[in-house]
N, C-alpha and C positions, 0 to 999 in steps of 0.2 A: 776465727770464731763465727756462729752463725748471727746475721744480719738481717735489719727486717723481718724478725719474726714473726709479729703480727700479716703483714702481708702474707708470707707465706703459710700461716696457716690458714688467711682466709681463700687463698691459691688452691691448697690442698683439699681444703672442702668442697668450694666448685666442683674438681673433677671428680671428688666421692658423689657429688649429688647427680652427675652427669649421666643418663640412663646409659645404660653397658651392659657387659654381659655380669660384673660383679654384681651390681644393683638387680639385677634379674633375679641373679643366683641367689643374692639375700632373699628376697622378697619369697622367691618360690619356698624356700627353705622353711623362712617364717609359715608361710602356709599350708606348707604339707611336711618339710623335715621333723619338726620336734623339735623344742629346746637344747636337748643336746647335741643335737646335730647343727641345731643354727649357731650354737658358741664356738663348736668344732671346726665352721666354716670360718667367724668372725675369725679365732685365731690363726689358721692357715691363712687366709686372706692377709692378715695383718704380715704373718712372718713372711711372705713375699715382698713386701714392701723393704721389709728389711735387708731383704737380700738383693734389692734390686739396690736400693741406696748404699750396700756396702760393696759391693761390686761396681758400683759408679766410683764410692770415694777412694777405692785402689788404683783408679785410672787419673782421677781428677787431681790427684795432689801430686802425682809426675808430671802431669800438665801446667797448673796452674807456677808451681816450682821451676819451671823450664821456660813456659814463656805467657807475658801479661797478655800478648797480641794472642793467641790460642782463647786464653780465658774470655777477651772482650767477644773474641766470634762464640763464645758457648751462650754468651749472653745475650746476644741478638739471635742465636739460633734459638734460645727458649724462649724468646720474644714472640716469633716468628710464630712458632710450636701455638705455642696459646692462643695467639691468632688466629691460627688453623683451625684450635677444636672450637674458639667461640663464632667461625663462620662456617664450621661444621653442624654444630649444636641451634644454631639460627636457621640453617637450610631443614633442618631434620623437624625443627617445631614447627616447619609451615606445612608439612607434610604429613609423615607417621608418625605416633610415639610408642612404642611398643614396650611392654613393661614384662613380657612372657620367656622365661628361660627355656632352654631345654628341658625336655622331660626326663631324660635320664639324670637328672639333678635333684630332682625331689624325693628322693629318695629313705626312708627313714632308716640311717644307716650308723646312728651314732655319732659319740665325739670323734673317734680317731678316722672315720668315712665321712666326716663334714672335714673334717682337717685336712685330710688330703684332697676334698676338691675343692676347698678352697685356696689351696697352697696351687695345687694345677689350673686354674683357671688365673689367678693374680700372676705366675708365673710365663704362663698363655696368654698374656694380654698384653701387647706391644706397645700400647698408651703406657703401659708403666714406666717399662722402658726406654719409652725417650721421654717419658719427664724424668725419669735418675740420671738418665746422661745429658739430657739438654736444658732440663727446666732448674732442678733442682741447683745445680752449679751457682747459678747468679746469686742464689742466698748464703754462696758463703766469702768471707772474704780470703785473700793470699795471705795477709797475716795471722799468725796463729796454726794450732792444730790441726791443720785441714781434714784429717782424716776422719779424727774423730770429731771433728762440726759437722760431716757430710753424715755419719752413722747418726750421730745425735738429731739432727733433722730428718732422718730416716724413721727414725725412733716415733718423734712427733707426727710425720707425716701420715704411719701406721694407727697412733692412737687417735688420729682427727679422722680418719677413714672410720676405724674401728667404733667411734662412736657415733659417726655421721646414720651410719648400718642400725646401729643398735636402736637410734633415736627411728630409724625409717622401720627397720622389721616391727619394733611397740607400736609404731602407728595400725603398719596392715594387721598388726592382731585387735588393734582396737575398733579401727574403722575400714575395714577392706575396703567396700564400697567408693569413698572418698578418695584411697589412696590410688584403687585404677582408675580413676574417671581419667581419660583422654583430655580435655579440658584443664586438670590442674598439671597434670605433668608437661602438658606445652606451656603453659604460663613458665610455672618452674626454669624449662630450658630455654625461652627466652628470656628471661631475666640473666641464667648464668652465661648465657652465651656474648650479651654485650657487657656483664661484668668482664667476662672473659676476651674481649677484646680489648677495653681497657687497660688491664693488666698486660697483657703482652707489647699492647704499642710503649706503654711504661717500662717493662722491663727490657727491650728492644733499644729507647732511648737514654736507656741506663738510669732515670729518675729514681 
């Protein structure tokens, strides 16, 4: 069953608030997609999540069932992982912080043209994927249901994104202004970048 919940949804927030190319996508969406296009995208977005986490927990519970020494390296590997992006997310605040998607993204194209790009870009984005194959693993334990703990916190991982988005595109509709200032989004990415180091020397030394 899944473990350390709390953690992991505070985990999962971090990298939705981490500037990327979804956070782009939302925001542009907000700005010029349309309502229906920006829910189109939340949902796609979200259902990638799901599929990255369910194609992890088809892999992870022949793993974790076969050997404990396999599972402790998935765990120091999502250690690692995390550490990465919060001395990623640290190098990039002292530098740029670019908040601008593609332009062929803003497109006012509807629910079922926001769902598809936002299923193709969550899909497209290789951060996801190795937090479903290396991060996500540590939160769950070998005892119990493994499969469906990995989908269930797949599940979670999509609605804390999904709402992370929802809380950020209501802001740029409310205050565009505030939401690009260069100034708050490097605050923002350092603050999650040494949360974010935190968490991975923790989950590294298996705390």
């Amino acid at each position: 069953m899944p473990t350390h919940v709390p953690a992991f949804i505070a985990t999962t927030l971090l990298l939705a608030m981490l500037p990327g190319a979804s956070q782009a996508l939302m925001i542009r969406q907000a700005l010029e997609g349309g309502q229906r296009t920006l829910r189109g995208t939340l949902a796609g977005n979200a259902t990638g999540f799901l599929l990255w986490s369910t194609a992890a927990a088809a892999g992870l519970s022949a793993v974790l069932l076969a050997s404990p020494t396999a599972y402790t390296a998935l765990r120091i590997a999502g250690g690692v992982v995390l550490m990465f992006l919060g001395l990623k997310t640290l190098r990039t605040a002292l530098t740029t912080v670019s908040v601008r998607p593609p332009d062929e993204t803003g497109r006012r194209t509807g629910f079922v043209g926001g769902y598809l790009t936002g299923l193709s870009t969550n899909l497209g984005n290789p951060k996801a994927g190795v937090f479903a194959v290396s991060v996500l693993p540590q939160f769950v334990t070998a005892n119990g249901p493994v499969f469906l703990s990995t989908v269930a916190l797949g599940a979670l991982w999509a609605l804390v994104s999904a709402s992370w988005y929802s809380a950020l595109t209501w802001a740029v509709g409310r205050g565009r202004a505030l939401v690009s200032r260069p100034a708050v989004l490097r605050g923002l990415s350092v603050t999650t970048g040494l949360v974010l180091l935190g968490l991975g020397a923790a989950v590294a030394a298996g705390v």
